[in-house]
N, C-alpha and C positions, 0 to 999 in steps of 0.2 A: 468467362464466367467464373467468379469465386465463389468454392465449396465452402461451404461453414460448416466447421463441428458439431454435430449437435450432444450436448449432453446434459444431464439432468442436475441444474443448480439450487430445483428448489429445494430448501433446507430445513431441516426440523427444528423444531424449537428444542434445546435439549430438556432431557426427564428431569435435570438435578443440577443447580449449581454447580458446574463443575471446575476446579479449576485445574483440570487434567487436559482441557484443551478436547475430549472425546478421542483421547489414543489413550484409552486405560488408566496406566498409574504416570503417565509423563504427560509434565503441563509444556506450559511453552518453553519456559525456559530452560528444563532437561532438554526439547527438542531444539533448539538452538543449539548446543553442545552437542547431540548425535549426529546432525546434520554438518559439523563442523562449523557453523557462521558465528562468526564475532561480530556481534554488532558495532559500527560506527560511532566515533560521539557525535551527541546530538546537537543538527545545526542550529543556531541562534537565528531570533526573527529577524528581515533582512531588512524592515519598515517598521513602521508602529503597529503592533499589535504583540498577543501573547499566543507561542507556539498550541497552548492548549486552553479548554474553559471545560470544567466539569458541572454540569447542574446535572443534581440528583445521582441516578446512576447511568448517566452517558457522559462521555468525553467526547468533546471533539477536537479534532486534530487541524490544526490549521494548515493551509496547501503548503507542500514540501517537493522541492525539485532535487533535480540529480546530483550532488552535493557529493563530491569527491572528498577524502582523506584529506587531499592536499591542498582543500580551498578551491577548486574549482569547479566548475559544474560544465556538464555533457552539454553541450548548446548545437543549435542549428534545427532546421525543418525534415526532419523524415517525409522522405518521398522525393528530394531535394540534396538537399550536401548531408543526411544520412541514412541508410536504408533499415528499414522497420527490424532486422535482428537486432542492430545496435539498440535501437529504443526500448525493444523488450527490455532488454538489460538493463535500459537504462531505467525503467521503470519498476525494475525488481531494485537496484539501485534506493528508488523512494521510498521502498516498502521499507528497505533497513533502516532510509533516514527516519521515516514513522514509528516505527517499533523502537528504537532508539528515544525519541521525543514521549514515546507511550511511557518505558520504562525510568525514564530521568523523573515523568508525572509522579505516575503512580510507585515504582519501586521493585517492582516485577512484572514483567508480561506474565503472571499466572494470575493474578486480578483480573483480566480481561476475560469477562462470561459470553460474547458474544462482538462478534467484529459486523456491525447494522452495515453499514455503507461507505461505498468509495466514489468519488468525484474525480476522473480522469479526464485530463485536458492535455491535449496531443498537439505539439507544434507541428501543422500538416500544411505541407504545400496544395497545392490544388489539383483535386481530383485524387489524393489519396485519400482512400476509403476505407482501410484494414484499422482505422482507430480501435475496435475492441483486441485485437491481435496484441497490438502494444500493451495495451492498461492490464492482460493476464499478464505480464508480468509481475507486476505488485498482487494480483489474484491469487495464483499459484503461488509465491513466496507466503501471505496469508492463510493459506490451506496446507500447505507444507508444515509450518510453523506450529497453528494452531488445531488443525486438522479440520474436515469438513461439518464438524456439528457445531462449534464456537466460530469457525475463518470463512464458510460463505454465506458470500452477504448479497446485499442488494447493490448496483452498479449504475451508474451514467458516464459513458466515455463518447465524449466530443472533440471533437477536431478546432482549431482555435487560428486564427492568422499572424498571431503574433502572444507568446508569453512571454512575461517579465526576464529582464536581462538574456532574451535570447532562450531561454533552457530547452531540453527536447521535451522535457514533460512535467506537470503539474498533478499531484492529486493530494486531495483533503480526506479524510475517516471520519468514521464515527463510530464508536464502541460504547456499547455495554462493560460496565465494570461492578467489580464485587462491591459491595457497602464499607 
């Protein structure tokens, strides 16, 4: 039988504009430098389409997989030829390519007043079930980053039989951003 964490995701709406991220006087992008991460550059779209579309004040972020430094990407099925630690990773992995694609947008992840929702899709062999397991990885890098009044958000993590070129995982955003 699997235990599930339980803990409390729902989140407030914050009191104020902030672009402190709700850690005081540090937005995201002081907490990127405290946390030590260097963001990645941001990957180019791999088909036709554009990495991002803003209407009004939401962006959304078009799906972004495990995208290496080096041009390659984390591929194969967790549960199968990788087991769910690695996918974690490899899904905190997407978060950097996201945040990376936010920042090339907009010009700062301190614009970013609210991170609405992620769309995780899990290359999962059958009968693995721990799909939310993996997608906190991009979670928790979001909440770390942003902290929890602007970074949690709303979620759908599904298990998939097959994503593009193989990769271990897929997910899309949608943020709120300043004017």
């Amino acid at each position: 039988m699997v235990e599930l964490k339980k803990a409390n995701f729902e989140a407030k709406a914050p009191t104020t504009l902030s672009r402190t991220c709700g850690r005081g006087d540090v937005g995201a992008e002081a907490r990127l430098r405290e946390l030590g991460i260097e963001l990645p550059a941001a990957p180019a779209p791999r088909a036709n389409y554009v990495s991002c579309v803003r209407t009004g004040s939401l962006l959304f972020v078009a799906g972004h997989g495990p995208y290496r430094s080096d041009g390659t990407f984390i591929v194969g099925k967790v549960g199968a030829t990788l087991n769910e630690s690695l996918v974690y990773g490899a899904a905190r992995l997407v978060g950097l390519n996201l945040l990376s694609t936010i920042r090339q947008h907009l010009g700062t992840l301190d614009d970013v007043t609210r991170v609405v929702k992620l769309l995780g899709m899990v290359n999962a062999a059958p009968g693995f079930t721990s799909i939310p397991a993996v997608i906190d990885g991009c979670s928790d890098l979001l909440i770390e980053v942003f902290g929890r009044d602007v970074g949690a958000h709303a979620r759908s993590a599904v298990g998939m039989a097959e994503l593009p070129f193989d990769i271990a995982v897929e997910i899309e955003m949608i943020c709120e951003v300043a004017p």
